[in-house]
KEKOLVEX-873888 format. One record per atom (N, C-alpha, C): x, y, z. Coordinates in steps of 0.1 Angstrom, whole numbers, padded with zeros to 4 digits, always signed. Example, Ala and Ser with C-alpha at 12.3 -4.5 7.8 and 13.67 -1.06 7.14 Angstrom:
# KEKOLVEX-873888
+0132-0057+0078
+0123-0045+0078
+0132-0033+0078
+0128-0022+0071
+0137-0011+0071
+0129+0000+0079
***
This chain:
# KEKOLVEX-873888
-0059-0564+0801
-0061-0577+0797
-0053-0580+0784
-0046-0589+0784
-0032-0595+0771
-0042-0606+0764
-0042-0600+0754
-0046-0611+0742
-0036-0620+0741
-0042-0633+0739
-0033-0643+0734
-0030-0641+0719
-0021-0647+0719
-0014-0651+0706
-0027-0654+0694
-0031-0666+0697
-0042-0674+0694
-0057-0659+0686
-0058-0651+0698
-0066-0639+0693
-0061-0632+0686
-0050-0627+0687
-0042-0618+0677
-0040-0626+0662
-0036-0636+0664
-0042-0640+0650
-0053-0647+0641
-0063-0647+0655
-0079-0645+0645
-0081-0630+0640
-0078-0624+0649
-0080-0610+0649
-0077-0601+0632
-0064-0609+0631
-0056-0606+0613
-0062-0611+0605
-0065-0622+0611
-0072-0633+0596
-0086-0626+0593
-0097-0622+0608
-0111-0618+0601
-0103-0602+0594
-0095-0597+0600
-0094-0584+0593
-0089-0587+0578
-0080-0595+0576
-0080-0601+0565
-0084-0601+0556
-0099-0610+0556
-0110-0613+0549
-0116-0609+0549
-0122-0597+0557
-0129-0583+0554
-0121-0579+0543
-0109-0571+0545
-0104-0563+0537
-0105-0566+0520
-0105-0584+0520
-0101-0591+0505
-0122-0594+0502
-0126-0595+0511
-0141-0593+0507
-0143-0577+0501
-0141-0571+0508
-0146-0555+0502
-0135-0554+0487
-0124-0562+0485
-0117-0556+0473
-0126-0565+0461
-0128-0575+0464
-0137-0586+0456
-0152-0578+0450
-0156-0569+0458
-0173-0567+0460
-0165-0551+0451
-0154-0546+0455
-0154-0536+0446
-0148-0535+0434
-0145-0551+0434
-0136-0552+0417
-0151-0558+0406
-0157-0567+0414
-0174-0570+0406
-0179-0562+0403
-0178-0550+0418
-0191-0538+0408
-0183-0530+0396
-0169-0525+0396
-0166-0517+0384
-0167-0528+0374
-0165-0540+0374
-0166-0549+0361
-0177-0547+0354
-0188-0546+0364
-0204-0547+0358
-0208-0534+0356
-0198-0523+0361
-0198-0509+0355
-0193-0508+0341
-0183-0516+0337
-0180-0511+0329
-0184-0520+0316
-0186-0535+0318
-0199-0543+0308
-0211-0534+0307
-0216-0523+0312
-0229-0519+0314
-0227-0508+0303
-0214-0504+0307
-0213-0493+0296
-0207-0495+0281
-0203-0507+0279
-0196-0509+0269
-0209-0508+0257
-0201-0506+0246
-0211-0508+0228
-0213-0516+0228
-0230-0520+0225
-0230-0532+0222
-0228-0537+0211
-0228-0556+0213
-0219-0560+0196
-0233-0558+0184
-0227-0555+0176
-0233-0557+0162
-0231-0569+0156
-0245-0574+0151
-0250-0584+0142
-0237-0588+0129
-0236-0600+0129
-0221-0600+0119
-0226-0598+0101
-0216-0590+0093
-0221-0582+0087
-0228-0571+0084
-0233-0567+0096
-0234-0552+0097
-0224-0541+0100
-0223-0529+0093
-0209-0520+0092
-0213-0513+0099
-0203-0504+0107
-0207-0496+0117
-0208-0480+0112
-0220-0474+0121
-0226-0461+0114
-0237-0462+0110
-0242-0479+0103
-0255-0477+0101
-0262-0482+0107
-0279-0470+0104
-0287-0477+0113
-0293-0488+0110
-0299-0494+0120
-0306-0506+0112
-0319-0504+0103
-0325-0510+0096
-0336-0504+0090
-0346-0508+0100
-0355-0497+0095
-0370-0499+0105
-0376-0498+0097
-0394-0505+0095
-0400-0498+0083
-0404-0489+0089
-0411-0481+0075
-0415-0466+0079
-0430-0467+0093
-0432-0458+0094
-0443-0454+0104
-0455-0452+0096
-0451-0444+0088
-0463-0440+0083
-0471-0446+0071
-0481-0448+0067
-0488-0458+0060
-0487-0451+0047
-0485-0463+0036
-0484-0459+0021
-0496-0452+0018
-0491-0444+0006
-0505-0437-0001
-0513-0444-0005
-0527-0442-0005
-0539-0448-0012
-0535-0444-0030
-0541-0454-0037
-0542-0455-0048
-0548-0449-0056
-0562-0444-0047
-0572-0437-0054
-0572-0422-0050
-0572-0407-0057
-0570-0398-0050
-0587-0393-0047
-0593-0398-0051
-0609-0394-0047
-0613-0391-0032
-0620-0380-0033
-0626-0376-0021
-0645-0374-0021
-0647-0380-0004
-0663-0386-0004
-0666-0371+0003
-0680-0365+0001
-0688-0359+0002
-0688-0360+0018
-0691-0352+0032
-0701-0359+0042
-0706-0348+0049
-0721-0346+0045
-0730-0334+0052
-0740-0338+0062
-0735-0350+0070
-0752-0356+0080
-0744-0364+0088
-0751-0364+0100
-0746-0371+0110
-0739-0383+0112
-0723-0387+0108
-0720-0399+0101
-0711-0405+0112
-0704-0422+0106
-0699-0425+0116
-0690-0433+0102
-0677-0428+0097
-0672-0433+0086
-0658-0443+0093
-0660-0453+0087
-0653-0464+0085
-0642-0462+0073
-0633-0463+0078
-0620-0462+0063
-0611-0474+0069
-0607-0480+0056
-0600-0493+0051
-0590-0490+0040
-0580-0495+0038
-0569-0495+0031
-0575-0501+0016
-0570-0493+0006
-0578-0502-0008
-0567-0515-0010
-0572-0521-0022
-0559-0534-0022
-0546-0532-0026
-0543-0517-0029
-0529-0520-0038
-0525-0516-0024
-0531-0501-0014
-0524-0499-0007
-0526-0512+0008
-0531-0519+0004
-0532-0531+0013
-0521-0537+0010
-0512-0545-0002
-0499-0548-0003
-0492-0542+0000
-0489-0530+0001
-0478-0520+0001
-0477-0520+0021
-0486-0524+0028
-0490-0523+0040
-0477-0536+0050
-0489-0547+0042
-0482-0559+0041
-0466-0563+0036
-0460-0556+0026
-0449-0551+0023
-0440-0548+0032
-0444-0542+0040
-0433-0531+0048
-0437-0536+0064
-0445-0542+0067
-0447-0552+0079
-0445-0568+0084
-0439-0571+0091
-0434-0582+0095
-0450-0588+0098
-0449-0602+0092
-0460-0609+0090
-0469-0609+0099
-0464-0613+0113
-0474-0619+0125
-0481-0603+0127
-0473-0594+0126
-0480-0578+0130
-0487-0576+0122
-0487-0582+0104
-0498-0576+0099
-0511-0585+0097
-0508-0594+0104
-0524-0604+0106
-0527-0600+0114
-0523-0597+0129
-0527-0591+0143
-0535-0582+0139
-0527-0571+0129
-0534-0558+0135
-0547-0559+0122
-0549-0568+0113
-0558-0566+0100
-0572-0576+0113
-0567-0584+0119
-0573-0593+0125
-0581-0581+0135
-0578-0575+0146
-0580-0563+0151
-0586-0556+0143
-0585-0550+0134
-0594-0541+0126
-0607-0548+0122
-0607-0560+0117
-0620-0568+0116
-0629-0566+0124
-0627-0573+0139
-0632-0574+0153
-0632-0557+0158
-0624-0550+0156
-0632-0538+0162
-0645-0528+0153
-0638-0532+0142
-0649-0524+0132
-0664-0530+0132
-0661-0541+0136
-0672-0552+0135
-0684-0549+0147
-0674-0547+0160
-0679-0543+0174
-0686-0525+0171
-0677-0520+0168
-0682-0505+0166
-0696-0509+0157
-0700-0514+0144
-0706-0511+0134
-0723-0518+0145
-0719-0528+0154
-0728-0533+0164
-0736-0523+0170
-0723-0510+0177
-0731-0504+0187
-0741-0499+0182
-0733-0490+0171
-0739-0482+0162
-0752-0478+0155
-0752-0495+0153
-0769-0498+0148
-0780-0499+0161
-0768-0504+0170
-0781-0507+0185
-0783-0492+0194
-0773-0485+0195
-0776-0475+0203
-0776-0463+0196
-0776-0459+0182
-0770-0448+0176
-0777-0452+0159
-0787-0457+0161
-0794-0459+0146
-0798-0444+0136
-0799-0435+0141
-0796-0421+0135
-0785-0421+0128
-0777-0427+0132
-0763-0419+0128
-0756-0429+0114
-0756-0421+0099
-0754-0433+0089
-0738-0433+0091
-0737-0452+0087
-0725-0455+0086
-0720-0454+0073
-0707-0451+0068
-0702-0447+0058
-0689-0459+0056
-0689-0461+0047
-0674-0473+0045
-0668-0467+0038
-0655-0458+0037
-0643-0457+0029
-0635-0467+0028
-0631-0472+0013
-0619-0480+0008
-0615-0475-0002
-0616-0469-0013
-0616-0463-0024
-0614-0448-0027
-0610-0440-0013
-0609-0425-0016
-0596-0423-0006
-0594-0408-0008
-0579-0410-0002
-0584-0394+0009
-0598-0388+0001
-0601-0379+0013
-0615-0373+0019
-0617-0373+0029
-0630-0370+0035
-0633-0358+0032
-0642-0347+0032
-0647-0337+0029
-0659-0335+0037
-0660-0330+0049
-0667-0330+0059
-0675-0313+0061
-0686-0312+0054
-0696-0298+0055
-0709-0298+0067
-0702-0287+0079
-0709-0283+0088
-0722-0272+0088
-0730-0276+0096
-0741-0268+0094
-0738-0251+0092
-0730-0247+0098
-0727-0234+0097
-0716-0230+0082
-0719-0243+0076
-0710-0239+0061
-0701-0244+0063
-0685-0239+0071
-0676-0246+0073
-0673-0259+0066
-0660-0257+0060
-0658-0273+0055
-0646-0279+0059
-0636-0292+0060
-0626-0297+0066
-0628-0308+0058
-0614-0306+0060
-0609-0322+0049
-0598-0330+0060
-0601-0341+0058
-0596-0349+0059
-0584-0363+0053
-0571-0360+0052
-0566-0367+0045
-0561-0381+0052
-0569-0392+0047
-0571-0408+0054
-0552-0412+0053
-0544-0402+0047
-0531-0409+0042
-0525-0409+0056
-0527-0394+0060
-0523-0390+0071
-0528-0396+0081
-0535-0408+0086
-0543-0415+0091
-0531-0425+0097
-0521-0429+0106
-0514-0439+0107
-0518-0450+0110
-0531-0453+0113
-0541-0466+0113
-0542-0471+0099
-0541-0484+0096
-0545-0488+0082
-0559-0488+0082
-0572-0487+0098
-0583-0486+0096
-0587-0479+0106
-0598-0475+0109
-0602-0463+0118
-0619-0462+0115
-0617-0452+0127
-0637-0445+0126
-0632-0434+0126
-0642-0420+0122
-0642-0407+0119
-0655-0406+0123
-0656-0400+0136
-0673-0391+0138
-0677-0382+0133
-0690-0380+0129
-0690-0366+0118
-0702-0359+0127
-0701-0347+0136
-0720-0344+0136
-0719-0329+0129
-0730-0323+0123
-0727-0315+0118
-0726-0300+0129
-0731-0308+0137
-0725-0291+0147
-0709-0287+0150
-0701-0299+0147
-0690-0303+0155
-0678-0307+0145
-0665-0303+0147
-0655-0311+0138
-0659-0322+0138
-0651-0326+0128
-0650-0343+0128
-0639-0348+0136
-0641-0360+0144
-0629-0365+0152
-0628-0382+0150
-0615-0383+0151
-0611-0398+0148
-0612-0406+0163
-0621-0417+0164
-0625-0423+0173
-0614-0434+0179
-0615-0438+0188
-0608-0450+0199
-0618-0465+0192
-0613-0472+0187
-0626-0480+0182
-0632-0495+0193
-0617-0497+0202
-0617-0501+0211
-0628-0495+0226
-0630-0487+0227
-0635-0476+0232
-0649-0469+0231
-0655-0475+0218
-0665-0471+0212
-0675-0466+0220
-0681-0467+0227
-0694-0468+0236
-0689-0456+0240
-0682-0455+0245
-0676-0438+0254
-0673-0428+0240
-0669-0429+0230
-0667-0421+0224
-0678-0419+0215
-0690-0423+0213
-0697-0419+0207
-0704-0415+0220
-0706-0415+0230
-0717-0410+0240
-0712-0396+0241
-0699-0395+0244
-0693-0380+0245
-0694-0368+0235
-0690-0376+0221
-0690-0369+0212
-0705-0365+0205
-0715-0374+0202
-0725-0371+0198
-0736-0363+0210
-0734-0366+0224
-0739-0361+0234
-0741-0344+0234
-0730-0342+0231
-0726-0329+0236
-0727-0320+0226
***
Protein backbone atom coordinates (compact mmCIF):
# COMPACT_ATOMS: atom_id res chain seq x y z
CA UNK A 1 0.00 0.00 0.00
CA UNK A 2 1.68 3.67 -1.26
CA UNK A 3 1.25 6.43 1.04
CA UNK A 4 0.14 9.54 -0.33
CA UNK A 5 2.01 12.46 -0.41
CA UNK A 6 -0.53 14.07 1.84
CA UNK A 7 0.47 11.16 4.62
CA UNK A 8 4.04 11.39 4.20
CA UNK A 9 3.87 14.77 5.16
CA UNK A 10 1.65 14.49 8.19
CA UNK A 11 3.74 11.71 9.02
CA UNK A 12 7.09 14.49 9.23
CA UNK A 13 5.22 17.05 10.79
CA UNK A 14 3.74 14.72 13.89
CA UNK A 15 7.34 13.34 13.94
CA UNK A 16 8.37 16.74 13.92
CA UNK A 17 6.64 17.90 16.88
CA UNK A 18 7.35 14.99 18.86
CA UNK A 19 10.92 15.35 18.43
CA UNK A 20 10.72 19.52 19.27
CA UNK A 21 8.15 18.53 22.24
CA UNK A 22 10.77 16.16 23.89
CA UNK A 23 13.75 18.91 23.25
CA UNK A 24 11.38 21.57 24.96
CA UNK A 25 10.44 19.09 28.05
CA UNK A 26 14.21 18.33 28.18
CA UNK A 27 15.56 21.90 28.00
CA UNK A 28 12.69 22.92 31.17
CA UNK A 29 13.82 20.08 33.19
CA UNK A 30 17.77 20.92 33.07
CA UNK A 31 16.69 24.66 33.62
CA UNK A 32 14.86 23.82 36.80
CA UNK A 33 17.84 21.51 37.47
CA UNK A 34 20.02 23.90 37.47
CA UNK A 35 17.84 26.97 39.32
CA UNK A 36 17.43 24.15 42.01
CA UNK A 37 20.96 23.96 42.40
CA UNK A 38 22.13 27.31 42.22
CA UNK A 39 23.21 29.62 45.69
CA UNK A 40 20.83 31.21 46.90
CA UNK A 41 20.82 35.23 46.81
CA UNK A 42 21.89 36.95 49.88
CA UNK A 43 20.09 39.70 51.70
CA UNK A 44 21.70 43.11 50.25
CA UNK A 45 24.46 44.01 52.60
CA UNK A 46 25.28 40.88 53.72
CA UNK A 47 29.08 39.67 52.91
CA UNK A 48 29.63 36.31 51.93
CA UNK A 49 31.01 33.65 54.54
CA UNK A 50 28.89 34.86 57.15
CA UNK A 51 26.54 33.25 58.95
CA UNK A 52 23.52 34.89 59.77
CA UNK A 53 23.07 35.47 63.39
CA UNK A 54 20.71 33.25 65.32
CA UNK A 55 20.16 33.88 68.95
CA UNK A 56 21.64 31.57 71.18
CA UNK A 57 19.69 28.29 72.26
CA UNK A 58 20.51 28.20 75.38
CA UNK A 59 19.01 30.37 78.18
CA UNK A 60 20.98 33.14 80.06
CA UNK A 61 22.30 32.53 83.54
CA UNK A 62 20.13 33.19 86.55
CA UNK A 63 21.24 36.09 88.59
CA UNK A 64 21.02 34.46 91.73
CA UNK A 65 23.55 31.53 92.40
CA UNK A 66 21.50 30.02 95.34
CA UNK A 67 20.47 26.54 95.70
CA UNK A 68 16.96 25.21 97.38
CA UNK A 69 16.98 22.23 99.71
CA UNK A 70 14.42 19.29 98.45
CA UNK A 71 13.92 16.14 100.75
CA UNK A 72 9.87 15.17 100.40
CA UNK A 73 7.81 14.37 97.79
CA UNK A 74 7.78 17.51 95.58
CA UNK A 75 6.55 18.94 92.40
CA UNK A 76 8.95 22.18 91.76
CA UNK A 77 8.00 24.91 89.53
CA UNK A 78 11.03 27.02 88.24
CA UNK A 79 10.67 30.49 86.61
CA UNK A 80 13.27 32.80 85.27
CA UNK A 81 14.14 35.69 88.01
CA UNK A 82 13.66 39.34 86.42
CA UNK A 83 17.15 40.23 85.35
CA UNK A 84 17.31 36.78 83.72
CA UNK A 85 13.71 37.46 82.40
CA UNK A 86 15.30 40.57 80.25
CA UNK A 87 18.14 38.89 79.16
CA UNK A 88 15.37 36.20 77.82
CA UNK A 89 13.42 38.84 76.19
CA UNK A 90 16.62 40.31 74.82
CA UNK A 91 17.70 37.63 72.66
CA UNK A 92 14.04 36.71 71.49
CA UNK A 93 11.94 37.97 68.77
CA UNK A 94 8.92 39.56 70.33
CA UNK A 95 5.79 37.49 69.23
CA UNK A 96 8.02 34.22 70.47
CA UNK A 97 8.55 35.69 73.71
CA UNK A 98 4.92 36.52 74.61
CA UNK A 99 3.80 33.05 73.13
CA UNK A 100 6.03 31.07 74.97
CA UNK A 101 5.81 33.45 78.59
CA UNK A 102 1.92 33.23 77.70
CA UNK A 103 2.32 29.15 77.54
CA UNK A 104 4.23 28.94 80.60
CA UNK A 105 1.41 30.93 82.49
CA UNK A 106 -1.50 28.48 81.22
CA UNK A 107 0.55 25.37 81.58
CA UNK A 108 1.95 25.95 85.01
CA UNK A 109 -1.39 27.15 85.92
CA UNK A 110 -3.02 23.77 84.48
CA UNK A 111 -0.24 21.53 86.16
CA UNK A 112 -0.55 23.47 89.66
CA UNK A 113 -4.62 22.43 89.19
CA UNK A 114 -3.97 18.78 88.88
CA UNK A 115 -1.75 18.73 91.45
CA UNK A 116 -3.90 20.07 94.17
CA UNK A 117 -6.93 17.83 92.75
CA UNK A 118 -5.30 14.55 92.20
CA UNK A 119 -1.88 14.67 93.97
CA UNK A 120 -2.58 16.84 97.31
CA UNK A 121 0.38 14.87 99.04
CA UNK A 122 2.72 16.09 96.86
CA UNK A 123 4.08 19.87 98.01
CA UNK A 124 4.45 22.33 95.34
CA UNK A 125 7.62 24.26 95.36
CA UNK A 126 8.12 27.68 93.22
CA UNK A 127 11.62 28.41 92.09
CA UNK A 128 12.54 32.05 90.83
CA UNK A 129 15.30 33.09 92.80
CA UNK A 130 17.93 30.16 92.80
CA UNK A 131 19.98 28.90 90.10
CA UNK A 132 20.08 25.14 91.72
CA UNK A 133 17.98 22.34 92.97
CA UNK A 134 19.54 19.98 95.56
CA UNK A 135 17.41 16.96 95.60
CA UNK A 136 18.14 14.25 98.95
CA UNK A 137 16.85 10.66 98.51
CA UNK A 138 15.73 8.41 101.05
CA UNK A 139 18.72 6.21 100.66
CA UNK A 140 21.01 9.41 101.22
CA UNK A 141 21.94 9.96 97.71
CA UNK A 142 21.92 13.52 96.59
CA UNK A 143 21.66 15.25 92.78
CA UNK A 144 21.69 18.59 91.82
CA UNK A 145 20.22 20.12 89.50
CA UNK A 146 21.33 23.04 87.47
CA UNK A 147 17.88 25.16 86.34
CA UNK A 148 20.70 27.12 83.83
CA UNK A 149 21.01 24.01 82.13
CA UNK A 150 17.21 23.85 81.85
CA UNK A 151 16.50 25.19 78.03
CA UNK A 152 12.86 26.03 79.16
CA UNK A 153 12.61 29.49 80.65
CA UNK A 154 9.95 27.43 82.91
CA UNK A 155 9.32 23.90 83.72
CA UNK A 156 8.20 21.18 86.48
CA UNK A 157 10.80 18.90 88.18
CA UNK A 158 9.22 15.73 90.06
CA UNK A 159 10.89 14.90 93.09
CA UNK A 160 9.77 11.40 95.03
CA UNK A 161 12.22 10.43 97.36
CA UNK A 162 12.59 6.87 96.15
CA UNK A 163 13.40 8.07 92.68
CA UNK A 164 15.60 10.66 90.71
CA UNK A 165 14.20 13.70 90.02
CA UNK A 166 12.73 14.11 86.44
CA UNK A 167 11.81 17.11 84.35
CA UNK A 168 8.14 16.81 83.41
CA UNK A 169 6.08 17.44 79.91
CA UNK A 170 3.83 20.23 81.51
CA UNK A 171 1.56 19.86 78.59
CA UNK A 172 1.17 16.29 79.45
CA UNK A 173 0.73 16.49 83.11
CA UNK A 174 -1.85 13.94 84.07
CA UNK A 175 0.31 11.10 82.45
CA UNK A 176 3.49 12.15 83.84
CA UNK A 177 2.69 12.44 87.22
CA UNK A 178 0.63 9.10 87.18
CA UNK A 179 3.76 7.27 85.78
CA UNK A 180 6.15 8.80 87.72
CA UNK A 181 4.73 8.96 91.15
CA UNK A 182 2.92 5.44 90.55
CA UNK A 183 5.72 3.49 90.20
Amino acid sequence: MMKTRDDQARYRAVKIITGMKFRVFAFLLSMIFIFSCADTPRPAGQQEGKEDRKPSKTKPASSYPDTIIINSPSAVFYTPDSLQLEKIKAITEPAIFESTMHECFYQMRNSRIVLKQYYAGIRIIEVKNARYLLFTRQNGKKEYIDLDAQNDPCGIILFDTRKAPRPADMTNIETELGFYFSQ
